[in-house]
SELODO-357211 format. One record per residue (C-alpha): residue number from 0; residue in three letters; z negated, y negated, x. Coordinates in steps of 0.5 Angstrom, whole numbers, padded with zeros to 4 digits. Layout:
! residues N
> resi resn Z Y X
> NUM ALA Z Y X
...
This chain:
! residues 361
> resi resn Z Y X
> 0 UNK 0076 0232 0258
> 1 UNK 0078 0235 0265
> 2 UNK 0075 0229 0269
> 3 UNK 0070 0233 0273
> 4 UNK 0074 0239 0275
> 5 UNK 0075 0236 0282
> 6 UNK 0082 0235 0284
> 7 UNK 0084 0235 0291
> 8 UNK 0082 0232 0298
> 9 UNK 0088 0228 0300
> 10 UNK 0086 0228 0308
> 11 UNK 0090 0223 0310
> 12 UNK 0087 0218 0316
> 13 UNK 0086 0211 0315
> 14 UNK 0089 0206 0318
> 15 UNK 0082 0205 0321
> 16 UNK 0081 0211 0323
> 17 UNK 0087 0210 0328
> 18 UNK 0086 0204 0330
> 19 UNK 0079 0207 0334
> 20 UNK 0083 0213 0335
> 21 UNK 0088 0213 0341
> 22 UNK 0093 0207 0342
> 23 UNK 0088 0201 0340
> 24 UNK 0083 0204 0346
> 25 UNK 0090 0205 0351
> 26 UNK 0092 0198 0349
> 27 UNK 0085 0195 0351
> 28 UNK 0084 0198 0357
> 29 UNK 0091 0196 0360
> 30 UNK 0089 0189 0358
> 31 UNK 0081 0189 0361
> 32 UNK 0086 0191 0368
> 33 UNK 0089 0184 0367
> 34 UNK 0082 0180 0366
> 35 UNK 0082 0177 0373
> 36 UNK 0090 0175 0373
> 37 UNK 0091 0172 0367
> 38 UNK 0084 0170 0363
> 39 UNK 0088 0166 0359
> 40 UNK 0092 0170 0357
> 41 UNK 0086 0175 0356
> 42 UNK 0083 0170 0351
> 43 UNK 0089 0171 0347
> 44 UNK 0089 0178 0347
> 45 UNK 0082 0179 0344
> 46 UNK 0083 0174 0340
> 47 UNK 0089 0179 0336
> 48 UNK 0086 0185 0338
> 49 UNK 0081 0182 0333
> 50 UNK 0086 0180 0328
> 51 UNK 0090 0186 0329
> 52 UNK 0083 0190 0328
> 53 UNK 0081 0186 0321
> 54 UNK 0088 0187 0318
> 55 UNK 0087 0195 0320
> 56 UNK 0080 0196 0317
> 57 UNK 0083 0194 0310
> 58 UNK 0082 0199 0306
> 59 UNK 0087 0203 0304
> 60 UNK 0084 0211 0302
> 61 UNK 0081 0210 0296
> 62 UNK 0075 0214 0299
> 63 UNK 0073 0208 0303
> 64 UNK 0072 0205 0297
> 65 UNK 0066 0210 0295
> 66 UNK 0059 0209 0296
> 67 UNK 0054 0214 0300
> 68 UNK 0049 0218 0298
> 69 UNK 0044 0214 0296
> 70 UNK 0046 0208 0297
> 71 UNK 0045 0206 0291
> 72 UNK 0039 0208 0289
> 73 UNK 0037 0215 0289
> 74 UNK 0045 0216 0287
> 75 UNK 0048 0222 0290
> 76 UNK 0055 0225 0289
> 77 UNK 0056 0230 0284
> 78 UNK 0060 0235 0288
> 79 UNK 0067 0233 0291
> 80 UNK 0072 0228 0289
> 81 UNK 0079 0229 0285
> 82 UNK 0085 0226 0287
> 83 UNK 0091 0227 0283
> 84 UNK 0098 0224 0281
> 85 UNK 0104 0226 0277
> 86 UNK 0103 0233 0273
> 87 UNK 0096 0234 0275
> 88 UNK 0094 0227 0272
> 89 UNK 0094 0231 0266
> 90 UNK 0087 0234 0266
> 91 UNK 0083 0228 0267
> 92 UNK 0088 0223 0262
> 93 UNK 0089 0223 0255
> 94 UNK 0097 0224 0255
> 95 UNK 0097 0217 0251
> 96 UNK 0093 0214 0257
> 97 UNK 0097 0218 0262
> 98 UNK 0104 0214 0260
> 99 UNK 0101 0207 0259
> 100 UNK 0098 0209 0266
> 101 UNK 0104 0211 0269
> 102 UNK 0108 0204 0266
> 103 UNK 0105 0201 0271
> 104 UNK 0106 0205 0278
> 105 UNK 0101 0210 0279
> 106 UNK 0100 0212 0286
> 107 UNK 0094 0217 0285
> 108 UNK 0087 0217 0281
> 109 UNK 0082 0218 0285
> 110 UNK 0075 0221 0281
> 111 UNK 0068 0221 0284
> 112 UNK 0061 0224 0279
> 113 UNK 0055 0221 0282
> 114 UNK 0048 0224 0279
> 115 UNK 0041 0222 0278
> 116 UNK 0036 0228 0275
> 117 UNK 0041 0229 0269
> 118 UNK 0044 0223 0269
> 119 UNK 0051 0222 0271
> 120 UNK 0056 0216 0272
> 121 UNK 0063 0217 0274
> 122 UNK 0068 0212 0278
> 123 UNK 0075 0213 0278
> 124 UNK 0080 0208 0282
> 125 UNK 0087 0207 0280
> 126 UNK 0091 0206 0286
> 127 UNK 0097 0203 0284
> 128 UNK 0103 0201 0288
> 129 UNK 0102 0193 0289
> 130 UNK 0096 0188 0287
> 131 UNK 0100 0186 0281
> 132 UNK 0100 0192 0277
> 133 UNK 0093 0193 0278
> 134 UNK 0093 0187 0275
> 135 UNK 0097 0190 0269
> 136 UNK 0093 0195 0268
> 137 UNK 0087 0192 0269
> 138 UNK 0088 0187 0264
> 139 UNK 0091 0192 0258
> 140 UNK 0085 0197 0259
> 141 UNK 0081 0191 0258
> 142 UNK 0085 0192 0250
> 143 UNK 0085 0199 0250
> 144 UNK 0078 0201 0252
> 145 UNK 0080 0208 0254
> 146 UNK 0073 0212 0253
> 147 UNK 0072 0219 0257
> 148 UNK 0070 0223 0251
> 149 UNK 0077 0220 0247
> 150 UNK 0082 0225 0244
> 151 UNK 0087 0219 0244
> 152 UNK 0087 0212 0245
> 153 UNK 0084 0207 0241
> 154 UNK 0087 0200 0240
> 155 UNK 0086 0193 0239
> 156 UNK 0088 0191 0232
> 157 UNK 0096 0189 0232
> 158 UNK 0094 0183 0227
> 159 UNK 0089 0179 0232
> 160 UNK 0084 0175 0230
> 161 UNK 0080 0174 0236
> 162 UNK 0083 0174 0243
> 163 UNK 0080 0178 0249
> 164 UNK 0080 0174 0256
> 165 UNK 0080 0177 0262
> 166 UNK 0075 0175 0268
> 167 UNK 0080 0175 0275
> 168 UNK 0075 0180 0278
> 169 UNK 0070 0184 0275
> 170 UNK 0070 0185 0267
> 171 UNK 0063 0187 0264
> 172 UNK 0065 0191 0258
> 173 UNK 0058 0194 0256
> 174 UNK 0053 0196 0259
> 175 UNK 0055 0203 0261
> 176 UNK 0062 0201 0263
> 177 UNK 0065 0195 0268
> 178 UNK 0072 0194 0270
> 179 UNK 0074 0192 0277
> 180 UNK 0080 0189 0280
> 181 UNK 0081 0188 0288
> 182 UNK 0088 0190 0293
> 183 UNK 0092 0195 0290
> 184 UNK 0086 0198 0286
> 185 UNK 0084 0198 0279
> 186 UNK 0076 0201 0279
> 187 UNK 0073 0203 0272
> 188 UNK 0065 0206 0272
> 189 UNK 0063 0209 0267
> 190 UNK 0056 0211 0266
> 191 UNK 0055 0217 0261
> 192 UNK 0048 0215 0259
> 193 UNK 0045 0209 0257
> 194 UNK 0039 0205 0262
> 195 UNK 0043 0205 0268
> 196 UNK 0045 0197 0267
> 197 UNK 0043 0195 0274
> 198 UNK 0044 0201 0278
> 199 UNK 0051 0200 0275
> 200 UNK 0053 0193 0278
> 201 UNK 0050 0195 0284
> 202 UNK 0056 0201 0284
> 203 UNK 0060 0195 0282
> 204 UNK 0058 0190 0287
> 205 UNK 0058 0196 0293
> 206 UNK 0065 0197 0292
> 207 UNK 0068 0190 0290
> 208 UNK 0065 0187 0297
> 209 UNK 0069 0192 0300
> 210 UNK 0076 0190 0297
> 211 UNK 0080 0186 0303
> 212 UNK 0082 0180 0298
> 213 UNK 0080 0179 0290
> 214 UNK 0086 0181 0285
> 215 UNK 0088 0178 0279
> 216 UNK 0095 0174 0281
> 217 UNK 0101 0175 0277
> 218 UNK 0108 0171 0279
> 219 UNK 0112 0168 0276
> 220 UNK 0107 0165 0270
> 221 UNK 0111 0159 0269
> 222 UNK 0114 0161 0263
> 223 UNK 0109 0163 0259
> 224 UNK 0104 0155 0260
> 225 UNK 0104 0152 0254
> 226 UNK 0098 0147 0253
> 227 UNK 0096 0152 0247
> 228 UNK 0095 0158 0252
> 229 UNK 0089 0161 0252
> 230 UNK 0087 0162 0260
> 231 UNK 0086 0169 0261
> 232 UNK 0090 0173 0255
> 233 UNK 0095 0173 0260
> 234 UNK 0098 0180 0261
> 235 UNK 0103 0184 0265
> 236 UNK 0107 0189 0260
> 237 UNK 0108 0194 0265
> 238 UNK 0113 0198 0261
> 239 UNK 0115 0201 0254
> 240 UNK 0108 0206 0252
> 241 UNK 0104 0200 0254
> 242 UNK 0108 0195 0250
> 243 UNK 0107 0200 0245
> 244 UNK 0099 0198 0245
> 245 UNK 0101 0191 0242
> 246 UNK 0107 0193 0237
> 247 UNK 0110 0198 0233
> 248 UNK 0116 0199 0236
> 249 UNK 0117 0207 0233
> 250 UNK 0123 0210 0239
> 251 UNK 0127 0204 0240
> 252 UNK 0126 0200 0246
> 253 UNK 0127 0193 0242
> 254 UNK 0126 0190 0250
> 255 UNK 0130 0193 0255
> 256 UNK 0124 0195 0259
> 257 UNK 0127 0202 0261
> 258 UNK 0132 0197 0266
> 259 UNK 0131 0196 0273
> 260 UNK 0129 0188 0274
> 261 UNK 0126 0187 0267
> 262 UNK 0119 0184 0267
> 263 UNK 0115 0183 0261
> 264 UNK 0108 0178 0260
> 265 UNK 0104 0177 0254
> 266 UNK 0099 0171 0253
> 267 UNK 0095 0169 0246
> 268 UNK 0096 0162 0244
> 269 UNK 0092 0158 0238
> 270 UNK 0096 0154 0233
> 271 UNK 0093 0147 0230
> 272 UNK 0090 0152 0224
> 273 UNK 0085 0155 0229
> 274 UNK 0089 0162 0228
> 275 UNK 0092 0165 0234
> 276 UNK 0100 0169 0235
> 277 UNK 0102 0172 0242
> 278 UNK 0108 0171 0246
> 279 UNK 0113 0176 0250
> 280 UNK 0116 0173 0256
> 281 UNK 0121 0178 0257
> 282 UNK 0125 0177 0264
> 283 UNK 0132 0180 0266
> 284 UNK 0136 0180 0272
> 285 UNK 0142 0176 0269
> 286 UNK 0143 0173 0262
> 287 UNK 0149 0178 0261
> 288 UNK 0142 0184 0261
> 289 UNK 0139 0178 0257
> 290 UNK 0144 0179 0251
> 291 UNK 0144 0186 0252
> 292 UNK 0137 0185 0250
> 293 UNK 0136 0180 0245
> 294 UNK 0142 0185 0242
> 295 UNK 0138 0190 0242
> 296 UNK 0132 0186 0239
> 297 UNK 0136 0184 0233
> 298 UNK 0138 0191 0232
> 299 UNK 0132 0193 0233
> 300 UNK 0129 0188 0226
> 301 UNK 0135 0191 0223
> 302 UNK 0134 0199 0224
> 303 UNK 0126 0200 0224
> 304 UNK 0124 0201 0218
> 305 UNK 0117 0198 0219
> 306 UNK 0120 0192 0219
> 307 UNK 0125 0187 0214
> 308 UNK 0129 0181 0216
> 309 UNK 0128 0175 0213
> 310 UNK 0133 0169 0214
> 311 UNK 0133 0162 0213
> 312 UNK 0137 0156 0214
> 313 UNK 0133 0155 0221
> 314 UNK 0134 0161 0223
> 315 UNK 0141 0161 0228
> 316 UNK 0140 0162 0235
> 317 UNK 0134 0165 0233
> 318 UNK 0131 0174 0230
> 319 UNK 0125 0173 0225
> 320 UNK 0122 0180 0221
> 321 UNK 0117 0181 0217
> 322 UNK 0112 0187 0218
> 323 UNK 0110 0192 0212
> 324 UNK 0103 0189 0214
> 325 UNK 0105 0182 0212
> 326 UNK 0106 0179 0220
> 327 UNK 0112 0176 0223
> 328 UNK 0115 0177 0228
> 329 UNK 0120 0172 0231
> 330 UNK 0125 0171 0237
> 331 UNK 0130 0167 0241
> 332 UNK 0134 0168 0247
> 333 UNK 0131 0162 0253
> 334 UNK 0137 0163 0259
> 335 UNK 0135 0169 0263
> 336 UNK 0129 0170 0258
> 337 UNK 0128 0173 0250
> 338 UNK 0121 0170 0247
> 339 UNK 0119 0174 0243
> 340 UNK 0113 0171 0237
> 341 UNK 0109 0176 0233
> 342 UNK 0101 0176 0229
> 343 UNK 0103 0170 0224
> 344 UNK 0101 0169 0217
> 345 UNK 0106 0165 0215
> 346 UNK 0113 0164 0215
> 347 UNK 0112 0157 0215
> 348 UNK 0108 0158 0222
> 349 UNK 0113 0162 0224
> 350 UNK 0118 0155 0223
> 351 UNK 0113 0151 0226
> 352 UNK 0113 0155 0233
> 353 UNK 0121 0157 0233
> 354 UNK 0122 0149 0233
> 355 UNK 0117 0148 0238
> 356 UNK 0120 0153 0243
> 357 UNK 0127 0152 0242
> 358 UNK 0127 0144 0242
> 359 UNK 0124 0145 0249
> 360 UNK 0129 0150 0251
């Protein structure tokens, strides 16, 4: 793990910074001169020199996130912090890691080792191209659970028997590690060794107060509601490597992901027998690509050799396919959307879901 060979700083004044420096100091002085004329004005004027200066201090340097020596307990940082982006994501990322990350729009990882005697904990801070697609990989890290010692990735079982939900904010997944989501910023801490739980919430809290709004929205979810819906499955498919973590796909790209325009979200539903399934919720830009698509999942069920298609009298307007483990998978084209159904049992389950979905298509 390349992790704690520190990187390089970035150097890049904060917005913040600018507005204390300078132009914000000229434009002040100006007004303050007018004070007598125009104190009305005035009023207006201090009242969006304060909105201006609230919308400024939005942290917008990843560094501006880390809490100080000592700020949390007797808690120093280990030496200084390492940023990286593109080639240079290598020497802290596993390559599976790396490429799942990079689905999602990577803008540069920052890592930061704090210690205490012999102990250390580690905060990485993902910052990403926009607060949905933290979202994203907050959500998918949520399955994957990358550890730090990993030589590859570990993944959920594709065949679900559980769901994982996924709290908006702040995601506890033991002990020694939290997730936290706010802005643009996707936040894993991670504590080496056991004993610090307290000391890492307080990491936690430190840097979720300074995020300027909470994450966790993703648009567009309309399609995927359904009274079955487990609230808090939802996930953004940020791009192939990340679909990969859910289904085998082998080297196709059943979805069309690669093509500019086209959205994937997945959510866990259960059936009346208590089991659950997951649906795809693939969108296109028109319904020219989203024939292309549903073509190249057709094709796909046809071709991966894990799978083998299975026909009915039902089946018309409709892909379903068996997998060497036994699981179905099925799907449809809806307008500009291909749903996609997998993690069934049954063929018999699979009916019951396609004539639900289609009947309200």
């Amino acid at each position: 793990m390349g992790g704690k060979d520190a990187g390089w700083k970035t150097g890049a004044p904060s917005n913040a910074l600018r507005l204390l420096t300078g132009r914000c100091g000229v434009k002040l002085s100006k007004e303050l001169k007018m004070i007598r004329l125009f104190p009305k004005t005035y009023s207006l004027v201090i009242l969006l020199v304060i909105l201006l200066a609230v919308t400024a201090l939005a942290v917008d340097d990843p560094v501006d996130l880390l809490p100080r020596d000592h700020e949390v307990g007797s808690w120093v940082k280990d030496g200084p912090e390492g940023v990286y982006f593109g080639f240079s994501l290598d020497r802290i990322l596993d390559d599976n890691v790396r490429r799942v990350v990079e689905d999602y729009g990577l803008a540069s990882l920052l890592s930061q080792y704090y210690i205490l005697d012999s102990d250390h904990i580690e905060i990485r801070i993902y910052e990403m191209t926009s607060p949905e697609q933290a979202y994203g990989l907050y959500s998918v890290f949520a399955d994957i659970e990358p550890k730090p010692e990993d030589t590859g990735i570990s993944i959920q079982e594709k065949d679900i028997t559980k769901t994982r939900t996924v709290p908006q904010e702040m995601y506890v997944v033991s002990e020694t590690e939290v997730y936290l989501l706010g802005d643009n910023f996707f936040v894993w801490i991670f504590a080496y060794q056991p004993g610090h739980p307290i000391d890492l919430m307080m990491f936690a809290n430190k840097i979720q107060n300074k995020f300027n709004s909470a994450g966790g929205n993703i648009s567009g979810m309309k399609p995927l509601e359904r009274e079955d819906k487990i609230f808090g499955s939802e996930r953004l498919i940020g791009g192939y490597n990340a679909l990969g973590l859910y289904l085998q796909v082998g080297n196709f790209d059943p979805f069309l992901l690669g093509q500019e325009g086209v959205r994937c979200l997945q959510a866990d539903y259960r059936l009346k027998s208590g089991k659950l399934f997951r649906q795809l919720v693939i969108s296109y830009p028109d319904e020219e690509v989203s024939k292309q698509a549903y073509s190249a999942f057709t094709k796909w069920t046809e071709d991966f050799n894990y799978l083998k298609r299975v026909n009915y009298a039902d089946t018309i307007g409709s892909v379903v396919a068996k997998s060497e483990d036994g699981r179905y998978i099925a799907g449809f084209r809806d307008g500009v959307y291909l749903r996609v159904f997998y993690s069934f049992e049954s063929l018999d389950e699979v009916k019951t879901i396609l004539a639900s979905y289609m009947r309200r298509a």
